[in-house]
N, C-alpha and C positions, 0 to 999 in steps of 0.2 A: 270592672271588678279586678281589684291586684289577688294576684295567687303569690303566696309566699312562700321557700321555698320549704320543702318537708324534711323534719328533722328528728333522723329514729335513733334510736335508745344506742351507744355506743357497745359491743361485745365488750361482759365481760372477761377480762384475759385468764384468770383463776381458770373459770369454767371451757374455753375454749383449749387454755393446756390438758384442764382435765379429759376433755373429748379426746384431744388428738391422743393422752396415752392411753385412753379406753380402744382407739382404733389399733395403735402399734399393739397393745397387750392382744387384742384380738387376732390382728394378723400373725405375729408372731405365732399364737397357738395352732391357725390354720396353716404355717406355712410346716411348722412341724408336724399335725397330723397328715396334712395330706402333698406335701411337697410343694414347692414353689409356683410353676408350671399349673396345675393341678390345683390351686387355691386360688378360685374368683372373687374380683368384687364383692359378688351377691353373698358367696359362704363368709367372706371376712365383714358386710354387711349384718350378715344371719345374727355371728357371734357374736358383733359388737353390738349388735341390739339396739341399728339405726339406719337410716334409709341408705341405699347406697350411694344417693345424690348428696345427703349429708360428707359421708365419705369423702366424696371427690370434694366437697366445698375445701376440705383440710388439706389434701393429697391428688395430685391431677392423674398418680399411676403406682401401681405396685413398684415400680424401683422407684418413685421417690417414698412409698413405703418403707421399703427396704433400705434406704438412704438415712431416716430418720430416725428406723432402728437401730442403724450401725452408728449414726452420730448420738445417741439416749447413752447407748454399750459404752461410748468413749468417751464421754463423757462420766459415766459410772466411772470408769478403769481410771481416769484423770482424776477424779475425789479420791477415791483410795488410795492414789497412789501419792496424793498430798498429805492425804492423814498420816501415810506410814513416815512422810520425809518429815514434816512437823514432827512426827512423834520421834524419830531417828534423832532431830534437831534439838529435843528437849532432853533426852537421854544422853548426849554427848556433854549438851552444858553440864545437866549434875554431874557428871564423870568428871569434869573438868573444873567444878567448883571448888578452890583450893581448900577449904575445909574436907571435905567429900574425899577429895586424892590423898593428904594429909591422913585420914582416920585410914583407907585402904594400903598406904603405904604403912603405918604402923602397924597393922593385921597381917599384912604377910612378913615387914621383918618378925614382927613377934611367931607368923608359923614358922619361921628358920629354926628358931630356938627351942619353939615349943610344940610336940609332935598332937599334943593336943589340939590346940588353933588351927595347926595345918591342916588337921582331920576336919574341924567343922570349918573348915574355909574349903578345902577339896570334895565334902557333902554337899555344901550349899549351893556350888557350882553344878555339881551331878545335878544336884535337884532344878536348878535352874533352867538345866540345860535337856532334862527330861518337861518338864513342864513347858518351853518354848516346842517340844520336839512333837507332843502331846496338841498345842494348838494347832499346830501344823498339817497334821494329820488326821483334824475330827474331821467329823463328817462331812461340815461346813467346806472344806477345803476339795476334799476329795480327790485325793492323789491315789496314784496307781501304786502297787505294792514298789512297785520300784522306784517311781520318784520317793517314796518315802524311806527307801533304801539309800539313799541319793543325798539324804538330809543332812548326815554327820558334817561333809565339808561344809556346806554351808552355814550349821550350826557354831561348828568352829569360827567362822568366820564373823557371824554377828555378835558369839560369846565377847569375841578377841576385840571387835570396834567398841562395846562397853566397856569391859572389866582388862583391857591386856594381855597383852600375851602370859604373863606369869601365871594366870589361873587354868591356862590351860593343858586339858591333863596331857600329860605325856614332853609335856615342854621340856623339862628337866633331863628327858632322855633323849635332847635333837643334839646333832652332832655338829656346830659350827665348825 
């Protein structure tokens, strides 16, 4: 009698990523309630609400736990930090679209002449630049009173990589 060989059902990948960030979510929450050191297998088993041999099948120890946390984190930090450069990337084009520079340049010579325009071109900017100052700061971000103290220069600075220096207040009064 031939025995042939046995052939089980391949893992699907969905469901085993989804395990592995059921484990990291879990340990993560035990490593912050009860410290590193102090958060076993068995509690990070508990939480994840799976055997602890499960566990090891994903992870052979708490630092390659903690390895995979820190790689999920930099990976997060790496997407956002593409979003913002694409989004930096698309805001530069329109700034530089010669129609776009065209209408901005006839706005500010027209504020030269006209104390009106200058007004609602120096509001617009305030407002811009409170609204960018405002995202900065909700809650979501959560800066310290002082990094948000901290913000003006750098405001200035991403005002000035969209719109130029001319919009910027106080321009008018630098002493070359």
């Amino acid at each position: 009698m031939c025995s042939r060989p046995r052939i089980g059902r391949q893992p699907d990948p969905a469901l085993a990523d989804a395990r592995r960030q059921q484990i990291l979510d879990a340990a993560a929450a035990c490593f912050l309630q009860q410290g590193y050191h102090a958060a076993s297998m068995a509690n990070i088993s508990r939480t994840a609400a799976m055997s602890t041999g499960h566990i090891y099948h994903f992870f052979a120890s708490k630092e390659e736990i903690i390895a995979a946390i820190i790689a999920r984190d930099l990976q997060a930090m790496y997407s956002r930090l593409q979003a913002l450069v694409d989004n930096i990337r698309q805001g530069v084009q329109e700034n530089l679209a010669p129609d776009h520079s065209a209408l901005q340049l006839e706005m500010l010579a027209e504020a030269a002449r006209n104390p009106q325009v200058a007004e609602l071109l120096r509001d617009a900017d305030t407002a811009a630049r409170q609204r960018l100052h405002d995202l900065l700061v909700s809650p979501r971000t959560s800066l310290t009173p002082e990094q948000a103290s901290d913000l003006h220069g750098a405001l200035d600075t991403l005002c000035t990589l969209f719109n130029g220096l001319l919009n910027t207040p106080g321009f008018d009064q630098l002493d070359f």
